[in-house]
N, C-alpha and C positions, 0 to 999 in steps of 0.2 A: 605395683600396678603400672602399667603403660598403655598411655593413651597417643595415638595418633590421629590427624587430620588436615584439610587443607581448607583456604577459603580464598574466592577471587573477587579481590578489589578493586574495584573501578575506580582506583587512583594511582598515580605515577610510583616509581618502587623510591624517589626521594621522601614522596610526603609520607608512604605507609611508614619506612623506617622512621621519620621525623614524630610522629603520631607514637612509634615505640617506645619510643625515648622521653615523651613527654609527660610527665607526670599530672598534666591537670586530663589528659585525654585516658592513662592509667586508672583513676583516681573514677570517672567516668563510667568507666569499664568492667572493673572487678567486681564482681558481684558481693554487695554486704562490705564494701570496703566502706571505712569512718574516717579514717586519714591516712594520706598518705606525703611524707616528706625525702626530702636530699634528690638526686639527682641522678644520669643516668652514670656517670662517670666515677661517683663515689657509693651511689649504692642507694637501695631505697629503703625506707621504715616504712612498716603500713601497721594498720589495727584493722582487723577484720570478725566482721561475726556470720557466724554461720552456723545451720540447724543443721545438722547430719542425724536422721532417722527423730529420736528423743534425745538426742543430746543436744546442749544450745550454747556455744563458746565465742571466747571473745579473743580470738589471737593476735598476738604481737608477735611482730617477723620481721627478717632483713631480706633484701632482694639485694643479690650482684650480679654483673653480667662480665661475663668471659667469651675467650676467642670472638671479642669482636672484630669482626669483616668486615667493617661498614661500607655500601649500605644491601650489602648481601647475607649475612647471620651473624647469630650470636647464641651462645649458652646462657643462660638465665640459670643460678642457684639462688634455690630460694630457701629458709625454712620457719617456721613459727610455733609456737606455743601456747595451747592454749589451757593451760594452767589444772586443773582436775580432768577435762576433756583429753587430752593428751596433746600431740605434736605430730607437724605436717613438715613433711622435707622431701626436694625435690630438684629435678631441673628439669629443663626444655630447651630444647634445639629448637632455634628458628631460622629460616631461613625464607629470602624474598626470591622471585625470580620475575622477570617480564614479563607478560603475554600481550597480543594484541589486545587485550581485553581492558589493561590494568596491570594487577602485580598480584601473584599467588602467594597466599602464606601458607608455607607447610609447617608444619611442629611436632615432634615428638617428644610428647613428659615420660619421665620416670618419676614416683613416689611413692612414699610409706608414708603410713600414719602408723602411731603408735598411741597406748593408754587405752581409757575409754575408745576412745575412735575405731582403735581395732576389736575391739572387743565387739563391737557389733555383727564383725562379720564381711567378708570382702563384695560378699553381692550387693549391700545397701552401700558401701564406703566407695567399690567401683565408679555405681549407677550413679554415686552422689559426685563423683571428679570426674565423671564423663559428662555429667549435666552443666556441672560447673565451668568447665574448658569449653565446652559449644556453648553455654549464655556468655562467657568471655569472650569469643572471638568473634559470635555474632554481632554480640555489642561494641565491638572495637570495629568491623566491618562498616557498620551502620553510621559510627560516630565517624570514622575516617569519610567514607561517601558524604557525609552530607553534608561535613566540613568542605567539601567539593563544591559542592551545587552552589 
């Protein structure tokens, strides 16, 4: 599945990328994340739970980031596991740019799920990483801005 989108920040494209990197603004952000550790340089661990349809899982995952530009993009691989549920694996291009506005994020994920997860069906599993990626970015939006104010 591939999702793309953009969002504009009413913050400098320093602090948005700073805010990327940071794990307690991550942590914030992720929807249904329980912990998240390491850093952006050596890679992050999370625990994350999450309801897709009637399934209800607890995944453990690694996040790394590649081809970083800083503080213009990066590639985010990410994938996790979530044990009888199945497994999420993926990446995202991110990339900052200026505006008079602020600083625009654009993204575009690739991802599979496999196990249970697929088995559901790709209309429920889409709608559910299209929901999931806009409550993420909104909420990194949100948390970045008001870190501002």
């Amino acid at each position: 599945m591939e999702l793309t989108g953009t969002r504009l920040i009413a913050a400098d494209r320093a602090t948005v990328w700073a805010a990327l990197n940071d794990p307690d603004t991550l942590r914030a952000c992720i929807p249904g994340c329980q912990e998240l550790s390491g850093s952006a340089d050596e890679g992050f661990e999370a625990t994350v739970v999450q309801k897709v349809g009637p399934v209800k899982a607890t995944f453990k995952g690694a996040v790394k980031f590649e081809d970083v530009n800083a503080p213009v993009s990066y590639r985010i691989i990410g994938e996790g596991k979530g044990g009888a549920a199945g497994f999420a694996k993926g990446d995202a291009a991110v990339s900052l740019a200026e505006t008079p506005e602020g600083t625009e994020l654009t993204y575009a994920v690739n991802a599979k799920v496999g196990g249970k997860l697929a088995q559901l069906g790709s209309r429920i599993v889409d709608g559910f990483a299209k929901k999931m990626a806009d409550k993420f970015f909104e909420d990194f939006k949100n948390h970045v801005e008001g870190a501002e104010a």
